[in-house]
C-alpha positions in Angstrom: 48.5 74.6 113.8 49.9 72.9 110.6 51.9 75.9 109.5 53.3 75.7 113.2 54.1 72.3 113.2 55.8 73.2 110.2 57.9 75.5 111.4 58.8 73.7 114.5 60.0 70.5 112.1 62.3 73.3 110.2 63.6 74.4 113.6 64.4 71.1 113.9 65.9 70.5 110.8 68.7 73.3 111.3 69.8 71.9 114.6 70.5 68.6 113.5 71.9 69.9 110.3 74.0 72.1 113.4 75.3 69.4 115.2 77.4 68.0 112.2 80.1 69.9 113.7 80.3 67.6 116.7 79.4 64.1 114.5 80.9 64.3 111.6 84.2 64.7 112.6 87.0 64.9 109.9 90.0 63.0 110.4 93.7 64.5 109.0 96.2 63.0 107.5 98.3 62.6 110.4 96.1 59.7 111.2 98.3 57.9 108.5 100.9 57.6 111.0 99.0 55.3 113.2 99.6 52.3 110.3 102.5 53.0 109.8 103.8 53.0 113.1 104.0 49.2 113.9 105.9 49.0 110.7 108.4 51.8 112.2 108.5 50.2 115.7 109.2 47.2 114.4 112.1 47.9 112.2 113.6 50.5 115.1 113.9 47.2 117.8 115.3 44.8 115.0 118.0 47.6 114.6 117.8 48.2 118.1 118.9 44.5 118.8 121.3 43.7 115.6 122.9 46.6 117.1 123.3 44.8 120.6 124.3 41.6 119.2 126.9 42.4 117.1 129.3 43.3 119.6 128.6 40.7 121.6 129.5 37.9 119.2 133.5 38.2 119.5 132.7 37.9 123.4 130.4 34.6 123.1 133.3 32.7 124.4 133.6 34.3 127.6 129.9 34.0 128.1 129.7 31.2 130.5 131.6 33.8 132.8 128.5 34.7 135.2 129.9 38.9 135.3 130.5 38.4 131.5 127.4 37.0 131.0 125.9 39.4 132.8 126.9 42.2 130.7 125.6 40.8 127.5 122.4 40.0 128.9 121.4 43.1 130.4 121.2 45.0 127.1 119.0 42.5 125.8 116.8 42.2 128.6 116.5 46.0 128.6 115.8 45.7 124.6 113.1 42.9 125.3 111.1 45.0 128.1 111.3 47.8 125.7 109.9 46.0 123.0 107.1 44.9 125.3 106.4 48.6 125.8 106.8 49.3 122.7 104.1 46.9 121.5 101.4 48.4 123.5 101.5 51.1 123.7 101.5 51.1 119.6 98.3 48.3 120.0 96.8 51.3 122.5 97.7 53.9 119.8 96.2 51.6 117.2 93.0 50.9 119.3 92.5 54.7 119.6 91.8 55.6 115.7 89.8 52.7 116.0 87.8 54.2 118.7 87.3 56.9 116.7 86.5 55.5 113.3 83.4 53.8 114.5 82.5 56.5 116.6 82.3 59.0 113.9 80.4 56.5 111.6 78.0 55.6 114.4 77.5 59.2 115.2 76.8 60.5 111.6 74.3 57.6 111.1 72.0 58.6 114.0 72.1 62.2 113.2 71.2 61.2 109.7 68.2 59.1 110.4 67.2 61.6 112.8 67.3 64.2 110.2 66.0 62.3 107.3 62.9 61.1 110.1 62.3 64.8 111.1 62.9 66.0 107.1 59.6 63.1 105.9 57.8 64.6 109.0 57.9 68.6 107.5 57.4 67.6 104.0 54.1 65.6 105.4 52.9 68.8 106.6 53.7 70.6 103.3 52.5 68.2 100.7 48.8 68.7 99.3 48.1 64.9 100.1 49.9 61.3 100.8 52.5 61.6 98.2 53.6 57.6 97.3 57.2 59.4 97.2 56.6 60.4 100.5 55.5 57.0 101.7 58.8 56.1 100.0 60.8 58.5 102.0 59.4 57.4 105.1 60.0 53.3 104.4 63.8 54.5 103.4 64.2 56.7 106.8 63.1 53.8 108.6 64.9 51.0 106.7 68.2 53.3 107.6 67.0 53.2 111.2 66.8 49.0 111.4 69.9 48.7 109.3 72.4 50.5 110.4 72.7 49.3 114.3 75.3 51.1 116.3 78.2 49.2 116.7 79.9 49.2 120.0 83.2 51.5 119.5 84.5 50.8 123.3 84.4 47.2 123.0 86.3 46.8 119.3 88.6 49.0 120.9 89.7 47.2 123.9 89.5 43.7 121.8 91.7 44.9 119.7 94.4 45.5 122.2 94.2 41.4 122.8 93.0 39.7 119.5 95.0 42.3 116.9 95.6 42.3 114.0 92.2 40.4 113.1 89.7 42.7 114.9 91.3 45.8 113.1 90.5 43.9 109.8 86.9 43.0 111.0 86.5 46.8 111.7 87.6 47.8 108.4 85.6 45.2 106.4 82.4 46.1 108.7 82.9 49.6 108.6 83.9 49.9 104.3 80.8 48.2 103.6 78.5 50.3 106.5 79.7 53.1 104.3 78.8 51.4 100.4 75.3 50.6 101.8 74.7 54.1 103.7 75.7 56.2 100.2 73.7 53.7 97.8 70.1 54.7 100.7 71.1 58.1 100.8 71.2 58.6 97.4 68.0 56.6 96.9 66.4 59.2 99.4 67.9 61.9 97.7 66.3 60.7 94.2 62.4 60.5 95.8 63.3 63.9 97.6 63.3 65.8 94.5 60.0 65.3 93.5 58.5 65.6 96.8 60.0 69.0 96.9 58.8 69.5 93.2 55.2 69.0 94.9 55.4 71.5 97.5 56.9 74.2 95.1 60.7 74.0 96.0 63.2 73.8 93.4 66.1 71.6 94.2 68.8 70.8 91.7 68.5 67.6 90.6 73.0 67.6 89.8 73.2 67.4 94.0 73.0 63.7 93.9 77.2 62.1 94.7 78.5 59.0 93.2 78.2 56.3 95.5 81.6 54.6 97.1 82.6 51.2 95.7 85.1 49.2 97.6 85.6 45.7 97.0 86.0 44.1 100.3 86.5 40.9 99.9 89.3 42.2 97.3 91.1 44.3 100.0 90.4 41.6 102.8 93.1 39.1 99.9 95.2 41.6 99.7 95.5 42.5 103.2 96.0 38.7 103.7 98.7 38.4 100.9 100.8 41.4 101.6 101.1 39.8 105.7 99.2 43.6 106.6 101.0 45.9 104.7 97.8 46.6 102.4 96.2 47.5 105.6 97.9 50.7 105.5 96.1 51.8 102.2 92.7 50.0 103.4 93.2 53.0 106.4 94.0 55.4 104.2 90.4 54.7 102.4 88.2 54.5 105.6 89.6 57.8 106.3 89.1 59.4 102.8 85.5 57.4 102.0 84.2 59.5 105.1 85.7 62.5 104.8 84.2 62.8 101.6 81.0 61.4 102.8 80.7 64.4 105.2 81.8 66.8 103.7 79.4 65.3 100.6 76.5 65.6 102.8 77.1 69.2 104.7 77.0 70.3 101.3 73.5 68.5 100.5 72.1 70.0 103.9 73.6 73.1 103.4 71.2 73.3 99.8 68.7 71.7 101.6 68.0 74.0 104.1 68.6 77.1 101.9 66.2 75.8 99.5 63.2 74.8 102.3 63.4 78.1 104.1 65.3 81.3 101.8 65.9 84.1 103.8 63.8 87.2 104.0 66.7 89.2 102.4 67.2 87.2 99.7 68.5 87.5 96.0 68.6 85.2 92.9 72.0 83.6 91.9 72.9 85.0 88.0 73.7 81.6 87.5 71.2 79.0 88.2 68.6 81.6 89.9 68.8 79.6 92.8 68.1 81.8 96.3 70.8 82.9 97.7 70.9 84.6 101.3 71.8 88.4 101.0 75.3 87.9 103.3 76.2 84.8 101.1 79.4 85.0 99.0 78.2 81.7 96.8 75.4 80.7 96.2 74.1 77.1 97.8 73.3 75.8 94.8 75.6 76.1 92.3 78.7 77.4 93.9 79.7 80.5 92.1 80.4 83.6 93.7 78.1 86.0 94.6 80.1 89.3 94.3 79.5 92.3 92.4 
């Protein structure tokens, strides 16, 4: 029944490692456009109504003419309603990557509690007694789970529609840090895995661990200030990259993970590093280099 429960836990362990392709979404760079869009919009209706203006002024004298006046007007209230338009639906546009910046993040968290939870669980069944590293694991996945709440994408969203652009720099500031503190766990888990593993006779390499991401918030959150929001553009840029990186960071670490807990029955060793590497694989998991002959 223990080698079962085993077995079931590993089972488990490959669908959430599975389901990354739904939570951990990557985000292109055409996001980048979303920043820089107010900035575009904005300079587009000043041109927009110098355009209108101009050509008025020779006519200002005429203006207390009621069809006179009525012809200069129009254009501006046309420019006006289109600026109103314009406004939203770039606030709507802006809400939207908003939406999906916290969503991700909230997303990969619970997956990765869930899988660091289930991952103490099999290595309980595995190890020859309490292992304190274990122990350690366990307070870790359960630290993760108290500490990183789920914050509400749906209602940042919409409040950032009405109380912008100090919401969007909330988000970023919540979600730069959310991100600092996640790496600095993970990689604290990480450190305790190995000689769990080393325990239960799995070699790991110990070269898996990433360099966790350093961002100075309180340093962006000045310069966002200083620079009226233009810094804001580059603070984007960042949330997009830091995660990115984080994902694709930590498929990689699964990836290893899982090859290393359960080989494959047609399995060879890596010239390299002699690391298991599944017969159909072209690089090996561990090391990276290719596996052709």
């Amino acid at each position: 029944m223990h080698e079962n429960d085993g077995q079931e836990l590993l089972s488990r362990l490959q669908d959430l490692a599975a389901r990354r392709a739904q939570t951990d979404r990557l985000m292109g760079s055409a996001w980048m456009l979303i920043p820089i869009l107010p900035i575009l919009v904005v300079l587009a209706l000043v041109a927009a109504f110098v355009q209108a203006i101009v050509p008025m002024i020779p006519n200002l004298r005429g203006f207390q003419d009621s069809v006179a006046s009525s012809s200069m007007v129009a254009p501006l209230v046309g420019l006006y309603g289109l600026a109103i338009v314009s406004m939203y639906a770039t606030l709507f546009l802006f809400s939207l990557a908003l939406y999906y910046l916290i969503d991700r993040r909230n997303n990969h968290f619970r997956r990765q509690e869930l899988l660091f939870k289930t991952l103490v669980k099999y290595l309980k069944t595995k190890a020859k007694s309490n292992h304190p590293t274990t122990t350690r694991l366990a307070k870790l996945s359960e630290d993760s789970i108290f500490e990183e709440q789920l914050r509400s994408a749906g209602v940042w969203a919409v409040l950032n529609i009405f109380v912008t652009p100090l919401v969007s720099v909330i988000v970023a500031f919540n979600l730069t840090q959310d991100l600092c503190k996640h790496d600095m766990r993970q990689i604290d888990f990480q450190e305790n895995l190995t000689s769990v593993l080393a325990e239960i006779g799995t070699t790991f390499p110990a070269s898996f661990n990433v360099k966790p991401v350093k961002r100075d918030t309180i340093l962006f959150l000045l310069l966002t200030i200083i620079t009226a929001g233009l810094f804001w553009v580059y603070w984007f840029h960042i949330l997009l990259k830091d995660y990115n990186e984080h994902f694709i960071n930590q498929a990689l670490f699964e990836d290893r993970l899982l090859a290393a807990l359960k080989p494959t029955q047609q399995a060879r060793k890596c010239g390299t590093c002699g690391g298991s590497v599944p017969d159909s694989a072209r690089f090996c998991p561990f090391c990276g280099k290719s596996q052709t002959s």
